[in-house]
C-alpha positions as CSV (number, residue, x, y, z in Angstrom):
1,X,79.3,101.0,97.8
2,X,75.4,100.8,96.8
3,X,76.6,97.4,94.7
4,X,77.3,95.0,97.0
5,X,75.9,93.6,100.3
6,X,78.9,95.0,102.7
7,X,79.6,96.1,106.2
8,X,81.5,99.4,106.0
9,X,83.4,102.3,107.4
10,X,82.3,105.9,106.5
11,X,84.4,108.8,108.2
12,X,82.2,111.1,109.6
13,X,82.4,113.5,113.1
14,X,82.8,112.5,116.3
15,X,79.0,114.3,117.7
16,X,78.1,111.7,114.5
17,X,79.3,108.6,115.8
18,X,76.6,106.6,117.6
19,X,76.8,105.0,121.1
20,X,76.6,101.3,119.9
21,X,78.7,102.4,117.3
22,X,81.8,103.7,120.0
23,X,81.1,100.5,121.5
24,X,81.8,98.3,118.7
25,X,85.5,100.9,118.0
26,X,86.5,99.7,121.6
27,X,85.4,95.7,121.0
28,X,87.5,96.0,117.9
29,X,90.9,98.3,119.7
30,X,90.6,100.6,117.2
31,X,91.6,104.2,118.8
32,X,90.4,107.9,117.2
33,X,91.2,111.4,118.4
34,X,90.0,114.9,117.1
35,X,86.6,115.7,116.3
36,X,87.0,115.4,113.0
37,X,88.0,111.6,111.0
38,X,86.1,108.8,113.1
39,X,84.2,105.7,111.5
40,X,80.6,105.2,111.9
41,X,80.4,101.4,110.9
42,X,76.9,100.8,108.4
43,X,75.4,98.1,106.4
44,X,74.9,98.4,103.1
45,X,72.1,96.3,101.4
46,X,72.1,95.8,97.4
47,X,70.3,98.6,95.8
48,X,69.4,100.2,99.5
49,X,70.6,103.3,101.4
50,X,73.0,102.9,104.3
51,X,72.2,102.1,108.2
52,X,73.3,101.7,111.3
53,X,74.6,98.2,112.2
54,X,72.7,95.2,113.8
55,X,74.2,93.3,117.1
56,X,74.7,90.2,114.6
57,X,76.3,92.7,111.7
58,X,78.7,93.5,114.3
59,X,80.0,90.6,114.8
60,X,80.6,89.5,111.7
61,X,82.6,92.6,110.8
62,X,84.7,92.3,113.7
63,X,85.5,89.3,112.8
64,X,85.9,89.6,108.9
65,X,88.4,92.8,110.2
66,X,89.7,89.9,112.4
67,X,90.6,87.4,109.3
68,X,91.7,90.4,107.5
69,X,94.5,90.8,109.7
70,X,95.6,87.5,110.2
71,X,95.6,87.1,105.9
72,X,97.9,90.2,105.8
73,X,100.4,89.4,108.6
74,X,101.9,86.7,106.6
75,X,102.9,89.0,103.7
76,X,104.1,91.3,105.9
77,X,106.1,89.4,107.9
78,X,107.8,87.8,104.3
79,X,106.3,84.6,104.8
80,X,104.0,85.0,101.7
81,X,105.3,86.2,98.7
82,X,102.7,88.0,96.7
83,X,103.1,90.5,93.3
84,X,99.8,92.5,93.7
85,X,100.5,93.5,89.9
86,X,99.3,90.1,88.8
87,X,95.5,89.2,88.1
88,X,95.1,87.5,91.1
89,X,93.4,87.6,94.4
90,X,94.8,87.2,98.1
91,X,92.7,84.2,99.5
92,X,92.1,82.5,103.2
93,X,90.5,79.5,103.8
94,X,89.6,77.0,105.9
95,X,91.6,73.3,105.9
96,X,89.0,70.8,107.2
97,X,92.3,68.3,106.9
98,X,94.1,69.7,109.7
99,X,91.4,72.3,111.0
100,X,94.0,75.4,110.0
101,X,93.2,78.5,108.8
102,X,95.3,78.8,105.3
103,X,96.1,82.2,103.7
104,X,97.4,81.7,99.8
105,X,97.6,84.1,96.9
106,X,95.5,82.6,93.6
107,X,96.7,84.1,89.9
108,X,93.8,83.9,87.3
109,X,93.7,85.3,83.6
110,X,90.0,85.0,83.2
111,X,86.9,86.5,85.5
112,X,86.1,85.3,88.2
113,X,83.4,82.4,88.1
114,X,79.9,84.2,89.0
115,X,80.8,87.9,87.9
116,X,79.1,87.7,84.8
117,X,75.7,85.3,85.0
118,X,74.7,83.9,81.4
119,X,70.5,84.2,81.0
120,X,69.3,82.0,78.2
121,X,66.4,83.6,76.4
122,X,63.3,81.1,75.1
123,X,62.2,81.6,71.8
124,X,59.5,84.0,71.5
125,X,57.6,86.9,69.5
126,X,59.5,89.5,70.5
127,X,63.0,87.5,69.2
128,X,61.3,86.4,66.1
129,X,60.3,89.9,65.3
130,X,63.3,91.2,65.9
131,X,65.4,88.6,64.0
132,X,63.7,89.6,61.0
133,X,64.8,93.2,61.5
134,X,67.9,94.4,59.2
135,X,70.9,95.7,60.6
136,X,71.5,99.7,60.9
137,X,74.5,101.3,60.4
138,X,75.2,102.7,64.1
139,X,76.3,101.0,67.2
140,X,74.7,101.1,70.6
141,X,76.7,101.7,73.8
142,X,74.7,100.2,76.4
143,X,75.0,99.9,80.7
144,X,73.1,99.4,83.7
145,X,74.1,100.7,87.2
146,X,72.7,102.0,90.2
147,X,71.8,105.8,90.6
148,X,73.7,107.0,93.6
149,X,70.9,109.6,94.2
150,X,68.6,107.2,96.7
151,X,64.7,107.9,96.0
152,X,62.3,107.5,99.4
153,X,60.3,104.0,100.0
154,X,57.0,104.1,100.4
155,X,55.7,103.6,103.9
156,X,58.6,103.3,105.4
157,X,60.0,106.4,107.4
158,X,64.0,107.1,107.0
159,X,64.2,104.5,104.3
160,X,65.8,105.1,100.9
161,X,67.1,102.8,97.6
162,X,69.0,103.4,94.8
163,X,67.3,103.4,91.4
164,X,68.3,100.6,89.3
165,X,69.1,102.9,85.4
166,X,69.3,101.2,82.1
167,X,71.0,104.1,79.5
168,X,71.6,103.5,75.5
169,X,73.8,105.5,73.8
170,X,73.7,106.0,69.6
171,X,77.6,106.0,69.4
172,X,77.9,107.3,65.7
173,X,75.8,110.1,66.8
174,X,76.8,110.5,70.6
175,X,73.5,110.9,71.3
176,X,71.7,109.7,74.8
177,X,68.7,107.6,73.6
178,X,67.0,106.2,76.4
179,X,67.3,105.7,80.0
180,X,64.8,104.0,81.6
181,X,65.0,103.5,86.4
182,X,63.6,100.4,87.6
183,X,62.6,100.8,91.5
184,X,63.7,96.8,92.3
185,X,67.1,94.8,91.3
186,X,64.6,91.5,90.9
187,X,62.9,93.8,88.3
188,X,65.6,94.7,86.5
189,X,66.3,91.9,84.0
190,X,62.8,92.0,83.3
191,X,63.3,96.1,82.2
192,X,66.2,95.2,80.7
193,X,65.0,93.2,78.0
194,X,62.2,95.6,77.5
195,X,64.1,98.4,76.9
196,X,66.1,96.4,74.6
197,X,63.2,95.7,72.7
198,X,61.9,99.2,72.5
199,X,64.9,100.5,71.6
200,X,65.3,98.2,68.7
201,X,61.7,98.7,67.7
202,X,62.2,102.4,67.5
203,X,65.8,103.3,66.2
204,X,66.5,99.8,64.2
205,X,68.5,96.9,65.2
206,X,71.9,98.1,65.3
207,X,74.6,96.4,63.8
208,X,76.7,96.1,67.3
209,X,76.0,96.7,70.9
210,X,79.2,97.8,73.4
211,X,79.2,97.1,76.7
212,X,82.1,97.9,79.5
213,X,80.1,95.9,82.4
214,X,81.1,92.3,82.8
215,X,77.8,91.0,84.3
216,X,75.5,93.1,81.5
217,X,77.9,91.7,79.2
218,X,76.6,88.0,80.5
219,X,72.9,89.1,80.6
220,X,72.6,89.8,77.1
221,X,75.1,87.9,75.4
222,X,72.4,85.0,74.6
223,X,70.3,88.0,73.7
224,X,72.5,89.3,70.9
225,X,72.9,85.9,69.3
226,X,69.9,85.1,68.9
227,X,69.0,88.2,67.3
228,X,72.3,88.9,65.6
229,X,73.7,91.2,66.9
230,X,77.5,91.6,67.8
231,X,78.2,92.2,71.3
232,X,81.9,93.5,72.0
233,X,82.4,93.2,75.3
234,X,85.8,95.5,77.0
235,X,86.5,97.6,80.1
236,X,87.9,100.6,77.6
237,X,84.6,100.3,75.5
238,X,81.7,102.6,76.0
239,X,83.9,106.3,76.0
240,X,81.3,108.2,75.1
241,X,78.6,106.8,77.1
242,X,81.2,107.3,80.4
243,X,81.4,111.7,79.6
244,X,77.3,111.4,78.9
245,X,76.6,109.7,82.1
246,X,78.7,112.2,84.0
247,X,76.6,115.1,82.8
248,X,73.2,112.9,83.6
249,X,74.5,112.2,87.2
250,X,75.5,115.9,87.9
251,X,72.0,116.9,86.7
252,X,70.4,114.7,88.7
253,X,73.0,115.7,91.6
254,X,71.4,119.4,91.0
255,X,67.9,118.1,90.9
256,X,68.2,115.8,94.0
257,X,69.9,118.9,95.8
258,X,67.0,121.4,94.9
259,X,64.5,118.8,96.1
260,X,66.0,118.2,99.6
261,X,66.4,122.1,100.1
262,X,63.0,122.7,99.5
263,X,61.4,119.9,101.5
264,X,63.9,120.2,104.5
265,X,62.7,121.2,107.6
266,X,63.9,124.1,109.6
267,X,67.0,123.1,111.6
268,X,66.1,123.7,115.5
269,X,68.0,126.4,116.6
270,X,70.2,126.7,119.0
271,X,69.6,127.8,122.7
272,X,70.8,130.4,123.7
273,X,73.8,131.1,126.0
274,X,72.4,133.1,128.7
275,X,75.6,134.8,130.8
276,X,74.9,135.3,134.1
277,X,76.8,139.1,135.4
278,X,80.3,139.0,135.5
279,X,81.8,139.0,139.1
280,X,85.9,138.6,138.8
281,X,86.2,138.8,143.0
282,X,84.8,135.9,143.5
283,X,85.3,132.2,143.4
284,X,83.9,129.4,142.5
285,X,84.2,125.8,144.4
286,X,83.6,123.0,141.4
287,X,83.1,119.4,142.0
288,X,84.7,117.6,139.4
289,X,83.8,113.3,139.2
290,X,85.7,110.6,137.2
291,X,83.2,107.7,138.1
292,X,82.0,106.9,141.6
293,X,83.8,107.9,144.4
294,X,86.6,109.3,142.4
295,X,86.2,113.4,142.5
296,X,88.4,116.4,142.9
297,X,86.7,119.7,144.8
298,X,88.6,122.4,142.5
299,X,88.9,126.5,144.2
300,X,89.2,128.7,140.9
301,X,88.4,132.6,140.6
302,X,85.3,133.4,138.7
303,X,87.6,135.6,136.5
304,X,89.2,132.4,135.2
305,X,89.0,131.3,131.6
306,X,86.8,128.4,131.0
307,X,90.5,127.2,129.6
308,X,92.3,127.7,133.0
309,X,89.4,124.8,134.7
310,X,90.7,122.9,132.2
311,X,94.1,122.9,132.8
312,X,93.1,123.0,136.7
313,X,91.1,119.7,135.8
314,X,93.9,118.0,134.2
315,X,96.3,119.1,137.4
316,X,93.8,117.5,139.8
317,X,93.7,113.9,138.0
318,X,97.3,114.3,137.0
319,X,96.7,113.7,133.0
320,X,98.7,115.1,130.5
321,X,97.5,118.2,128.6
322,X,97.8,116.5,125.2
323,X,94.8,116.2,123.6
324,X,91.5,118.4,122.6
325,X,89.1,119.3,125.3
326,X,85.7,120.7,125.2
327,X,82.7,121.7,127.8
328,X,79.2,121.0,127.6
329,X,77.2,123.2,129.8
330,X,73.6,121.6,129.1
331,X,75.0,118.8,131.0
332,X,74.8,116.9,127.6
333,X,77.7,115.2,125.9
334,X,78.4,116.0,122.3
335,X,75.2,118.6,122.3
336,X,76.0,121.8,120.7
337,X,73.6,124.0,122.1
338,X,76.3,124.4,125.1
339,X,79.4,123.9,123.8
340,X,83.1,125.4,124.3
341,X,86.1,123.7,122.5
342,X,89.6,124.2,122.5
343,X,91.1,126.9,120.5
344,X,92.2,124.5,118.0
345,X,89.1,123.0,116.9
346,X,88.7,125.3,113.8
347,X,84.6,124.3,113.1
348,X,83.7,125.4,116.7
349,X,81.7,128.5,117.6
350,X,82.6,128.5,120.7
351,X,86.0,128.7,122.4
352,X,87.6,128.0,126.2
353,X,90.2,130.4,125.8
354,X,87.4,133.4,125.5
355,X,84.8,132.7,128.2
356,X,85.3,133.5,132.0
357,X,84.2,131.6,134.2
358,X,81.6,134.3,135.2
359,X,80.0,134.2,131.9
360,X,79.0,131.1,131.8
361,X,78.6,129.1,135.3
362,X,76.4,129.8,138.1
363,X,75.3,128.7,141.5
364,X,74.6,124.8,141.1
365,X,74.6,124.1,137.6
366,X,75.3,120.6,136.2
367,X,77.8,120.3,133.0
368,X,80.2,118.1,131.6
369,X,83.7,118.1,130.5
370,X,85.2,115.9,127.9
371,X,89.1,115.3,127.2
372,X,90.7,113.3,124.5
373,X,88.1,113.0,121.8
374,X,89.7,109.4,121.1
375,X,89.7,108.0,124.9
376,X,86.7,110.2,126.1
377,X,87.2,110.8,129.1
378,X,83.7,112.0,130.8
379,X,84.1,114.5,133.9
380,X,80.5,115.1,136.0
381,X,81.0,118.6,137.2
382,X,78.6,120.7,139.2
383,X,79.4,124.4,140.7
384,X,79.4,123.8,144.6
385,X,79.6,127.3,146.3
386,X,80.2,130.3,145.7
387,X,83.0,132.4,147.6
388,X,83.0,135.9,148.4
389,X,86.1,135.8,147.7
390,X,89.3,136.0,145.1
391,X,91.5,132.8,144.6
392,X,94.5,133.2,143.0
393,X,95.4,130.0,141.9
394,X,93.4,127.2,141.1
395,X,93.5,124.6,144.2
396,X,92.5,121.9,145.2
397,X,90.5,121.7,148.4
398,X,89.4,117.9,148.8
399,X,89.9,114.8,147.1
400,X,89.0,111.1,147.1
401,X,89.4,108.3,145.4
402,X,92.9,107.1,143.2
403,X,92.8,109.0,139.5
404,X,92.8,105.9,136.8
405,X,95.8,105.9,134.6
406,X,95.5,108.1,131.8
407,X,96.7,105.8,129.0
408,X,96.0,102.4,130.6
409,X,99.4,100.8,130.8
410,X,100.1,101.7,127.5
């Protein structure tokens, strides 16, 4: 991800998913339930942490997702036949002849043009010194790739990049000997050759120098023939520099991890649920909204399960019990200092099925209850009266207003 300049998906939680964000699903028809396994759409920026999407970004990606669909339908429908074992690429373009979008599959045995940029070196010191170097019996496995540990920016709050790493490994003696971060890509050639030249001054000019990246293999090809050295160039080269790079990442992993536990803050803690006395002979009278002038007024015993107002709910608006449901009692959606869930959502602390009514709701109180994690259906509720009375089954008492369709015509 850090490599390119990309608008992407990452799954995350639904409490994680940000307003704009849900607005953008919608735009595009794309439909999630659970809790659990939504997309939280997010720029990524060569060499710079992730972030939220711009009004302009998300457009674009709506309608790159857009031409994505129309290139695939043809192959799917049979209309384009297409071997994805073959070195090619699935390609749509626009036909200024007939002003038509075209979709056609394009085989190629060779890179593509631009993945691996040629830099021509100029004659100077530093190549004349190390042309007259002789050649040392060891190879050097060399790469250059972006840390996926992201380092803070300087005066800028929330803001992170990805160190830029150049690492040489002494093959014959599978031995790490140098690896050198560079804080900007523009300053990475620039470090590049540097490190290159202290590595040569230090260990000898080695006799060949393996590379498994395409685009370091272009950078320093001029490099190596000027100096003499051979450059083998293959995605299977560089074995043991792949097993020493794992160990150096999962170090820094550990490293990065020990930092961010000691310079975390304290997460704020949760409020706590204060339970008003349990009375089971008495009701409660709930006014339950679904947008203006669309409400249920809903008689349920204060011995009821949080659970059974659910189910009452669902009876009043006539939707389908079919999907998770939770209750926020702070009155604030997706906040977890107030939170029941159904049974079923396993990461919960709180659950429906094990809180009367009495516990939790009093006189007047304000709270919100959400169905279908995908749709989100947003109830207003507020606690009307109280009854000095028992009610044996949920009723309701007054209604207005036509319920909307649950699934929409679909």
């Amino acid at each position: 991800m850090p490599l390119q300049n990309a608008l992407v998906g990452t799954w995350v939680d639904n409490g994680e998913v940000s307003k704009a964000n849900k607005e953008l699903i919608k735009e595009l028809g794309l439909k999630f339930r659970g809790k659990g396994g939504w997309l939280q759409f997010e720029a990524y920026e060569l060499q710079y942490t992730p972030r939220s999407l711009n009004e302009k970004e998300a457009e674009q990606l709506a309608d790159a997702l857009d031409h994505f669909r129309q290139m695939m339908e043809p192959y799917y429908l049979g209309w384009l036949q297409i071997d994805f074992r073959e070195n090619g690429m699935l390609v749509r373009f626009y036909n200024k002849k007939n002003n038509l979008w075209a979709n056609t599959w394009k085989t190629s045995d060779t890179q593509l043009d631009g993945a691996a940029p040629r830099i021509e070196i100029q004659p100077n010191d530093m190549l004349s010194e190390m042309k007259q170097l002789p050649l040392k019996k060891y190879a050097l496995e060399l790469d250059e790739m972006l840390l996926p540990m992201p380092k803070k920016v300087k005066g800028e709050k929330g803001r992170g990049y990805f160190p830029m790493a150049i690492i040489a490994v002494d093959s014959s003696k599978k031995k790490l000997i140098g690896m050198v971060e560079t804080n900007q890509v523009e300053d990475s050639d620039v470090t590049l050759f540097d490190t290159l030249y202290e590595l040569i001054k230090k260990n000898g000019k080695p006799k060949q120098i393996k590379v498994c990246n395409p685009i370091l293999a272009g950078k320093i090809d001029d490099f190596c023939k000027q100096i003499g050295i051979k450059l083998t160039y293959s995605p299977n080269e560089c074995e043991i520099m792949k097993d020493l790079v794992m160990d150096i990442l999962n170090d820094l992993e550990e490293e990065m991890s020990d930092d961010i536990s000691q310079e975390r803050e304290e997460p704020p803690k949760k409020k706590a649920i204060k339970f008003p006395v349990p009375d089971n002979g008495k009701s409660f009278v709930i006014s339950t909204s679904l947008g203006t002038g669309c409400y249920r007024h809903i008689r349920i015993g204060q011995g009821e399960m949080l659970e059974r107002l659910h189910e009452a709910i669902l009876d009043a608006f006539g939707f389908d019990d079919d999907h998770a449901h939770a209750f926020f009692l702070d009155n604030r959606a997706w906040s977890q200092a107030a939170a029941f869930y159904s049974r079923y959502i396993e990461e919960a602390e709180h659950f429906t099925n094990e809180y009367k009514l009495s516990e939790v709701l009093s006189m007047g109180q304000k709270f919100l209850y959400i169905f279908d994690f995908g749709e989100e259906w947003r109830f207003s509720c507020k606690v009307l009266r109280e009854l000095g009375e028992p009610t044996e089954k949920p009723q309701v008492v007054r209604a207005s207003g036509e319920a909307p369709e649950q699934y929409g015509g679909y």
